[in-house]
C-alpha positions as CSV (number, residue, x, y, z in Angstrom):
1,X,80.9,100.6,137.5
2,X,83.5,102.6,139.5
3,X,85.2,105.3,137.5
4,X,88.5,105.1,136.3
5,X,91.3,107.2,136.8
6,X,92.3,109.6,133.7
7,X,95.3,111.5,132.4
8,X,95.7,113.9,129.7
9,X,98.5,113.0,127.1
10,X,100.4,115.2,124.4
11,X,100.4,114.2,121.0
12,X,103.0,116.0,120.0
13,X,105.7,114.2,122.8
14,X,103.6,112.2,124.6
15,X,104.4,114.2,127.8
16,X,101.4,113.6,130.6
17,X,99.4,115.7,133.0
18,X,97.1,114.7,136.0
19,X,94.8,117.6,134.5
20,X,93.8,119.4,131.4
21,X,96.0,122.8,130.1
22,X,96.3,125.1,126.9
23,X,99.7,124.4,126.9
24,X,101.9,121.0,127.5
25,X,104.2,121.3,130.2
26,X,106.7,119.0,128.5
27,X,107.1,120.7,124.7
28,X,105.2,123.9,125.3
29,X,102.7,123.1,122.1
30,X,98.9,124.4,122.3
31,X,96.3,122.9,122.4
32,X,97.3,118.9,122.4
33,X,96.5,117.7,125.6
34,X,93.8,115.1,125.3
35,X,92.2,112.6,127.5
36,X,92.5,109.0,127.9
37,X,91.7,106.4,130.4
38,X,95.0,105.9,132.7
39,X,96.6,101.9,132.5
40,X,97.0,100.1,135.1
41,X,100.7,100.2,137.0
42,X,102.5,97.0,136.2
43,X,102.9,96.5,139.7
44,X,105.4,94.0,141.2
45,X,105.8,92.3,138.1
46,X,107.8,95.4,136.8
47,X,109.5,95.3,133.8
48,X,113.5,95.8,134.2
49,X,115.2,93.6,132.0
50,X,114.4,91.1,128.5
51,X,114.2,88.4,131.0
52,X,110.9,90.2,132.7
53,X,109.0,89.5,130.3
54,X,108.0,86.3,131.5
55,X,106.8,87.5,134.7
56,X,104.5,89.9,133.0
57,X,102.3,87.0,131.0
58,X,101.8,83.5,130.1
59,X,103.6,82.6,126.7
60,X,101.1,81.7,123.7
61,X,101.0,78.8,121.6
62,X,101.8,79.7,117.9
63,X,101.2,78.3,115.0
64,X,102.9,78.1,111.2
65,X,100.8,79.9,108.8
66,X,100.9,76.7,106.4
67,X,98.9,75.0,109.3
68,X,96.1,77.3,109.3
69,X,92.5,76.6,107.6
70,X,91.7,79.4,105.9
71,X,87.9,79.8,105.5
72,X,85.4,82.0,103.4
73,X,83.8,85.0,105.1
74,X,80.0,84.3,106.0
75,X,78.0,87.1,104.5
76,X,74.4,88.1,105.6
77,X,72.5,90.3,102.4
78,X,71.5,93.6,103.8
79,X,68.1,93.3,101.6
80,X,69.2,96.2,99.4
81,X,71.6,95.1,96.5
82,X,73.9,98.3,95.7
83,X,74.9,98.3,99.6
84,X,75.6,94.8,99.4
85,X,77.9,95.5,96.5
86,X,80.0,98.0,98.2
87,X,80.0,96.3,101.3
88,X,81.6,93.2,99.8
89,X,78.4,90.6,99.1
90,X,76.6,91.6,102.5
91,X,77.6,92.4,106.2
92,X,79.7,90.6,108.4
93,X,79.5,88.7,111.3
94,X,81.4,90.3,113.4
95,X,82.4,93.6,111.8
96,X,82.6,97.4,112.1
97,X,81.1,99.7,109.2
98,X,81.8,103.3,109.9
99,X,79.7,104.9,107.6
100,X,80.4,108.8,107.0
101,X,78.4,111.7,104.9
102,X,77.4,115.6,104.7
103,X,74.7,116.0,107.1
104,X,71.1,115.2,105.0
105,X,72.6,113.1,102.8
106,X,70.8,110.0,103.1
107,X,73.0,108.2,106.2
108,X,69.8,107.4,108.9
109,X,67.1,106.6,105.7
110,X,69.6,103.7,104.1
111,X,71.0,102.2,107.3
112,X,67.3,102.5,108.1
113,X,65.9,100.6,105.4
114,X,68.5,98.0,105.6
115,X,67.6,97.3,109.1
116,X,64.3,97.0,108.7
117,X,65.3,94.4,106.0
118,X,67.5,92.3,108.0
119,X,64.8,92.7,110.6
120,X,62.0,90.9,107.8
121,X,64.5,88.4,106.5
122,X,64.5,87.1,110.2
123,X,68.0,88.9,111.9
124,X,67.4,90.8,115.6
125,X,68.7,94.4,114.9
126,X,69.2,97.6,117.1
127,X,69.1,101.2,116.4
128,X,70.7,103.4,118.9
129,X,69.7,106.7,117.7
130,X,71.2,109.4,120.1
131,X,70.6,112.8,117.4
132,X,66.8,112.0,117.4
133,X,64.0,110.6,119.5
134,X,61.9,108.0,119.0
135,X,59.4,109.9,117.7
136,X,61.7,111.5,115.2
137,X,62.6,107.8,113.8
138,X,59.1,106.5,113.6
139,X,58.2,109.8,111.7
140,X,60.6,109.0,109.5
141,X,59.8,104.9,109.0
142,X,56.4,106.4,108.3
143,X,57.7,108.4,105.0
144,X,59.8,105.2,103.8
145,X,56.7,102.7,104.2
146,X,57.8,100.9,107.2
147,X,55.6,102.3,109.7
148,X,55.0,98.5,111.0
149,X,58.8,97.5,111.4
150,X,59.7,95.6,114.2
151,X,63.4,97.3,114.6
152,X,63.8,97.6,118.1
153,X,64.7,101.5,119.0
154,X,67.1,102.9,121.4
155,X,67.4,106.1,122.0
156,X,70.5,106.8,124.6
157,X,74.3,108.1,124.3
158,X,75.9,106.8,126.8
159,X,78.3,104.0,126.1
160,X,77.5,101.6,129.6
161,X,74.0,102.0,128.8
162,X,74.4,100.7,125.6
163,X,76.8,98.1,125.8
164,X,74.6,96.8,128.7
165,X,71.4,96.9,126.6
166,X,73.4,94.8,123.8
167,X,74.4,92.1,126.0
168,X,70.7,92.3,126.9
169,X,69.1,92.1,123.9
170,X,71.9,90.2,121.6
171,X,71.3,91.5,118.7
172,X,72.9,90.5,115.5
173,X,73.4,93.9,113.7
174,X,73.8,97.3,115.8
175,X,73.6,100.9,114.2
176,X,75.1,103.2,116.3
177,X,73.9,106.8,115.0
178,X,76.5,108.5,115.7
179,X,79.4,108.1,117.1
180,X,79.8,111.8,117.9
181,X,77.2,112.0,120.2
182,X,78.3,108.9,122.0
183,X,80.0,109.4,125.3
184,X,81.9,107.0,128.1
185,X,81.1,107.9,131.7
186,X,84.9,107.2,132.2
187,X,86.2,110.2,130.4
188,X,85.5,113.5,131.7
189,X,85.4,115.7,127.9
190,X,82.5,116.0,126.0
191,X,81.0,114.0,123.8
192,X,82.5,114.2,120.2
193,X,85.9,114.9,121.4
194,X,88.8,112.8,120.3
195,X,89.2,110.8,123.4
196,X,85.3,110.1,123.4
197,X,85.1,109.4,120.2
198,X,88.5,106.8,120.2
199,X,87.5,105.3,123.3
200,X,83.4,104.8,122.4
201,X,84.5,102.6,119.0
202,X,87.5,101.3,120.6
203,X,84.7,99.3,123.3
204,X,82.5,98.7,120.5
205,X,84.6,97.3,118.2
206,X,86.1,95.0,120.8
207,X,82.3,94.3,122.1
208,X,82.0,93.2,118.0
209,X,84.7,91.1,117.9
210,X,84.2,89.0,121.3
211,X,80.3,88.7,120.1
212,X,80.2,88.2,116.9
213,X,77.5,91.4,116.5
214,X,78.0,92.9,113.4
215,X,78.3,96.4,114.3
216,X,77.6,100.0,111.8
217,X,78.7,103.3,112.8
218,X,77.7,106.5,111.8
219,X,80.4,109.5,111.7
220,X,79.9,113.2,111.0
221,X,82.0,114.8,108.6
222,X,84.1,117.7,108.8
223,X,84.0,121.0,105.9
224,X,86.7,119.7,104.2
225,X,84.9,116.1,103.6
226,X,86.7,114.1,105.9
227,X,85.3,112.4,109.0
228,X,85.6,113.7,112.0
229,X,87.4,112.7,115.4
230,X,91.0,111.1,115.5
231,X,92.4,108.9,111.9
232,X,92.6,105.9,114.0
233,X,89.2,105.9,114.0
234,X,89.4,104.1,110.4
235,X,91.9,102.2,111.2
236,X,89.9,100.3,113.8
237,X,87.0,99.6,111.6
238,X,87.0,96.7,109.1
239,X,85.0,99.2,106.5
240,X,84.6,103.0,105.8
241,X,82.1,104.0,103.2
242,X,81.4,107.5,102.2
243,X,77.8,108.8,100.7
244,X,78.4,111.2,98.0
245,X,76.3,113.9,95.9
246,X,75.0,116.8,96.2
247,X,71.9,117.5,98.6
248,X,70.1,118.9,95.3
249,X,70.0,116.1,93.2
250,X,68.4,112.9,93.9
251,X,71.2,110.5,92.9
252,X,73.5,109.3,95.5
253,X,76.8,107.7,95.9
254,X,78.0,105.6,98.3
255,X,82.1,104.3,97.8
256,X,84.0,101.9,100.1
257,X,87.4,103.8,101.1
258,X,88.5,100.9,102.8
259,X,87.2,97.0,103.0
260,X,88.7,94.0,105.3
261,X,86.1,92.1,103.2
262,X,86.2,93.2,99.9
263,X,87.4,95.5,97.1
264,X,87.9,99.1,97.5
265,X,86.7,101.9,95.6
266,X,83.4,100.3,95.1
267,X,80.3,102.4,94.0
268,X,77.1,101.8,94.9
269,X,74.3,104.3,93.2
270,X,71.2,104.9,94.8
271,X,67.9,107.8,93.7
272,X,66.4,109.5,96.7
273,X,62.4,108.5,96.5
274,X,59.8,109.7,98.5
275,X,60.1,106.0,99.7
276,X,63.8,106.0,100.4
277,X,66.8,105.4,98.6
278,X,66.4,103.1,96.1
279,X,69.7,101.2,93.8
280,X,69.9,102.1,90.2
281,X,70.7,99.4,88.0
282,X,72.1,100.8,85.0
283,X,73.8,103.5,86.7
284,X,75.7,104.8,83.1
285,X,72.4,106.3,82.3
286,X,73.2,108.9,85.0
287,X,76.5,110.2,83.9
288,X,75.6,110.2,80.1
289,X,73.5,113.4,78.9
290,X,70.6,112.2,76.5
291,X,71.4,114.9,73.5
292,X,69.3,114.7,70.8
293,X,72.3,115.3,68.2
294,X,76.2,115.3,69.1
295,X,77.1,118.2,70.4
296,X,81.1,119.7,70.2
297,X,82.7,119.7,73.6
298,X,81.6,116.6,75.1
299,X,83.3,113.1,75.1
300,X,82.5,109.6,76.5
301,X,85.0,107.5,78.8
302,X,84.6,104.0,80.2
303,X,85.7,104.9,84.0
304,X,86.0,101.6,86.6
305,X,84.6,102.1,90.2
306,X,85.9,99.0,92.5
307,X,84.8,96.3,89.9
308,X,81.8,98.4,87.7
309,X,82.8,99.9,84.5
310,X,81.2,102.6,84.3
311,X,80.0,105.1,81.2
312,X,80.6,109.0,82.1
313,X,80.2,112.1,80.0
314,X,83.2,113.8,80.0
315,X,82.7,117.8,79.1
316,X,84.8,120.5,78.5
317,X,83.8,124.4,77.4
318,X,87.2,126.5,75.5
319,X,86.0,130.2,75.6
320,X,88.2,133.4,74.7
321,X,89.8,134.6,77.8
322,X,91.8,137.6,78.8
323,X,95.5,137.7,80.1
324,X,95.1,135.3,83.1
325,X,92.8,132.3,81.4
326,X,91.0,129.8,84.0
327,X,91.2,126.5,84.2
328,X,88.3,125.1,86.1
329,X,87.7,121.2,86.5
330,X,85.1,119.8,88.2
331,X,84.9,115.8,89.0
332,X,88.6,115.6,87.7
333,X,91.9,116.2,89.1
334,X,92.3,120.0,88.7
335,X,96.7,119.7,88.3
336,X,96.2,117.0,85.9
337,X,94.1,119.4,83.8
338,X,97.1,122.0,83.3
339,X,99.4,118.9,82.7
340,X,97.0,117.6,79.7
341,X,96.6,121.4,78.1
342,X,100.7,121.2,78.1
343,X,100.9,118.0,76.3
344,X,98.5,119.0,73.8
345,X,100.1,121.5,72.4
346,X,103.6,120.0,72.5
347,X,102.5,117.1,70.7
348,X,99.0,117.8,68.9
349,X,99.8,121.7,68.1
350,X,96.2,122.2,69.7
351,X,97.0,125.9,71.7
352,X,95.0,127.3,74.9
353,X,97.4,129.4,76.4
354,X,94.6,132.8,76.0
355,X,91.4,130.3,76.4
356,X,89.5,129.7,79.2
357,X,89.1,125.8,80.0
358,X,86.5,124.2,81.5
359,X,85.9,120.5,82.0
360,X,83.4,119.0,84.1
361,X,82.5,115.1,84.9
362,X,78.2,114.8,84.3
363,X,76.4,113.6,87.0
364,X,78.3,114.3,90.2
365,X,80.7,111.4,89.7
366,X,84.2,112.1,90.8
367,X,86.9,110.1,88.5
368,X,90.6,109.9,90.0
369,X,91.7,107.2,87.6
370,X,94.4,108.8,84.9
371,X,92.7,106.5,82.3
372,X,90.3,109.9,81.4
373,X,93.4,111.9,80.2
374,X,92.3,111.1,76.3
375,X,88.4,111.5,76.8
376,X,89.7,114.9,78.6
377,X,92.0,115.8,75.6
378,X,89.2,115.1,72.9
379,X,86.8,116.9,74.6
380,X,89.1,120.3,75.0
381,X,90.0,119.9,70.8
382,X,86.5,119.3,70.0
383,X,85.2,122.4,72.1
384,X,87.8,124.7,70.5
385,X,87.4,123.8,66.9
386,X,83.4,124.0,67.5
387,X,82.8,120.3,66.0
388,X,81.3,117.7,67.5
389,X,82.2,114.0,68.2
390,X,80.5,111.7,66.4
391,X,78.0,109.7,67.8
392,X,78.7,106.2,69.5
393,X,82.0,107.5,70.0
394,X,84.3,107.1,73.4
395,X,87.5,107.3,74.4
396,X,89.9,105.9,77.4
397,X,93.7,105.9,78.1
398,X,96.2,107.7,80.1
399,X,98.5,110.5,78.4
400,X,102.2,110.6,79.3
401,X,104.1,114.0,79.0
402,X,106.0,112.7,76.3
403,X,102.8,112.2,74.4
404,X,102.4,108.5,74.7
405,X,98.8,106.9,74.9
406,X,99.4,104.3,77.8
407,X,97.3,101.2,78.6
408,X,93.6,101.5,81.4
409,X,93.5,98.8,83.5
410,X,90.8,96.0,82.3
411,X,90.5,97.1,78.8
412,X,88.6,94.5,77.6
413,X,86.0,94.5,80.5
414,X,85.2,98.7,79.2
415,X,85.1,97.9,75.4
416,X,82.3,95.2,76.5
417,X,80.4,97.7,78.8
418,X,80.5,100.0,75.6
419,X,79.3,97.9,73.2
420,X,76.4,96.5,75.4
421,X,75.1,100.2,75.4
422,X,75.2,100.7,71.7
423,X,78.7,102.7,71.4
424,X,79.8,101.8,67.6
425,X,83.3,104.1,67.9
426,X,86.4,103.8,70.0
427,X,89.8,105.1,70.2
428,X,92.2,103.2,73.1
429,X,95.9,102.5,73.6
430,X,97.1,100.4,71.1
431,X,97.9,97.7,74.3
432,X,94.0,97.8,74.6
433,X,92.8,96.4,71.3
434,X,91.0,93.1,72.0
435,X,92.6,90.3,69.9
436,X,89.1,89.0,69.1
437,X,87.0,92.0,67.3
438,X,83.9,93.0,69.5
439,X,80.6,92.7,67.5
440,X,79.4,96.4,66.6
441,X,82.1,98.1,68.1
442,X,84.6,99.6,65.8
443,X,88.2,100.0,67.7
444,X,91.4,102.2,66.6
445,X,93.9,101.6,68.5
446,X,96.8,104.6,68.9
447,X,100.2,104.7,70.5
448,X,100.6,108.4,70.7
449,X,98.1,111.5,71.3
450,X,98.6,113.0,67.6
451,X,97.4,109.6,66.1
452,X,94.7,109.9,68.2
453,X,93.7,113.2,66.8
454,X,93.9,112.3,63.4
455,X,91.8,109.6,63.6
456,X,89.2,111.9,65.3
457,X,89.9,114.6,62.4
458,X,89.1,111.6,59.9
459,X,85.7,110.7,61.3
């Protein structure tokens, strides 16, 4: 394959350069030269007027929308039902997963399991490995169980090799772990720079598309939680996924950030095993404490992940502090938690101005819907007045600054989730209350935060 020609391009003003330097010749920025295969000249056919345009390409026949069939997207299971779920029903023929994580987190063992899976059910798979060596990946299908898997194993990181072993092999699922350490004998930088890393899933993704592989990458992540290499690296994939939790608990999280082929914000919970990761079913029990009597400062929501309603444990600690109280939040938005102390003392006299605030979200579960704002509120009153809920009890509904309790989303959807664990006791915005009553579940329904804490004072 002869080698194409390269260029190194601004991103700041787009300015070129036939080689690499600290600074752009055109703006004068640092450090935003990058490299990128050089196009083609347009040759004769150069473009100098509307008309041109003709010259340049054969015109395309189009088509009103109206006349197109629309059709359901084919889904393949994976084998392993909470990956399923966040992927949309299964993986798609055709499509791009990039797939992101802290280093450890579970990444090679669940993409390795679900491979071996598809590779049961009867589905050719390939696992380009280019962190480990073979050896490394049959020590690890050894500690999941799968020491006789028939996966086929490659270990290489360079792009042509791998594109040419794909056409070889046809595979219909690829995992291509990472694409980091993938490199294009075009470019000249190092693997896991921005060009590499643009270019390598720019010829993969258009390899998936033209095939008809279904295709799952593997990204690093930077210290700040984000995936690493150039934005548009998301916006070429059809789905991003992100595996949450901490390293030293055994329950994971894996959330859809973006899905061509199904809802976003979807959870799916797995337990680290000495056999893998394997889904949890009732995934509430996580996030809910197991206290052998009610205990003041802590307060259950119904929180929705993509399409799961969800039980969490909301708690909150109110200590004495000194001139300069904390507030600390962990799980929850930590602005929203200043805004919430405000509105309780405007409009439920409840004062923390000299307390020290702490609220936290059990299990590692991170909630970003405002729809915890009277959980939150609840929790704070019933850790500074030292009593405790009662039990059965929960809570959901966002707080306004002018003390309004607003609607959740899919109110009726929580109330049933609650009641099919046994929670007798619930206080929601009045534009919440089911019109039918829900069979041992006791609902008062408030308009405004102070009627919300009087019905907890008369408990």
């Amino acid at each position: 394959m002869a080698k194409e020609k390269t260029t190194f391009t601004c991103t700041e003003c787009g300015g070129t350069s036939p080689r690499w330097l600290g600074k752009c010749p055109s703006c004068g920025a640092w450090n935003t030269l990058i490299e990128q295969v050089a196009e083609a000249g347009p040759g004769k056919n150069r473009l100098s007027a509307p008309q041109g345009y003709a010259g340049l390409a054969n015109a395309q026949p189009v088509l009103p929308l109206a006349a197109i069939e629309a059709q359901d997207v084919a889904r393949t299971p994976s084998g392993i039902d909470e990956l399923d779920r966040v992927l949309g029903g299964g993986i798609v023929e055709g499509g791009v997963v990039l797939i992101g994580g802290d280093p450890g987190i579970g990444k090679s063992t669940l993409l390795l399991q679900a491979m071996d899976a598809l590779q049961r059910a009867g589905l050719p798979t390939l696992y380009v490995t280019g962190e480990e060596s073979g050896a490394q990946v049959a020590l690890r299908s050894r500690r999941l169980g799968i020491e006789g898997s028939q996966v086929q194993l490659l270990a290489e990181i360079q792009l042509e090799k791998i594109l040419a072993t794909v056409d070889a092999t046809q595979p219909a699922v690829v995992v291509i772990d990472s694409i980091q350490t993938t490199y294009s004998d075009q470019l000249t930088s190092a693997p896991g720079s921005v060009a590499q890393v643009r270019e390598c899933a720019a010829h993969l993704t258009r390899m998936a598309k033209g095939t008809g592989i279904a295709v799952i990458l593997v990204g690093h992540v930077t210290k700040e939680g984000a995936l690493a290499g150039p934005r548009v690296l998301e916006h070429m994939v059809d789905t991003v996924l992100y595996f949450e939790g901490d390293t030293h608990s055994q329950f994971r999280l894996v959330r859809a950030i973006k899905n061509r082929f199904g809802a976003v914000n979807e959870i799916g919970v797995f337990a680290m095993t000495e056999k893998g990761l394997k889904g949890v079913s009732n995934p509430s029990a996580i996030f809910l404490s197991q206290h052998s009597e009610p205990v003041p400062g802590s307060c259950v929501m119904v929180t929705l992940e993509g399409t799961r309603p969800l039980l969490v444990e909301i708690q909150a600690l109110v200590d004495s502090g000194g001139p300069s109280p904390r507030r600390l939040s962990v799980g929850l938005d930590k602005d929203r938690l200043a805004m919430l102390l405000a509105v309780l003392h405007r409009h439920a006299g409840v004062a923390c101005m000299d307390q020290d605030v702490f609220v936290n979200a059990v299990g590692g579960v991170r909630i970003s819907e405002p729809a915890a704002d009277l959980a939150v509120m609840l929790s704070i009153t019933s850790s500074l007045r030292g009593k405790a809920l009662p039990r059965g009890f929960l809570a959901f509904g966002e707080v306004g600054l002018a003390g309004e309790v607003r609607p959740a989303p899919r109110g009726q959807e929580r109330l049933k989730e609650a009641a099919k664990l046994g929670f007798s006791v619930a206080v929601v915005p009045k534009a919440n209350a089911p019109k039918k009553p829900i069979e041992g579940l006791t609902i008062h329904a408030v308009e405004r935060v102070e009627e919300a804490m009087n019905v907890v004072r008369g408990l």
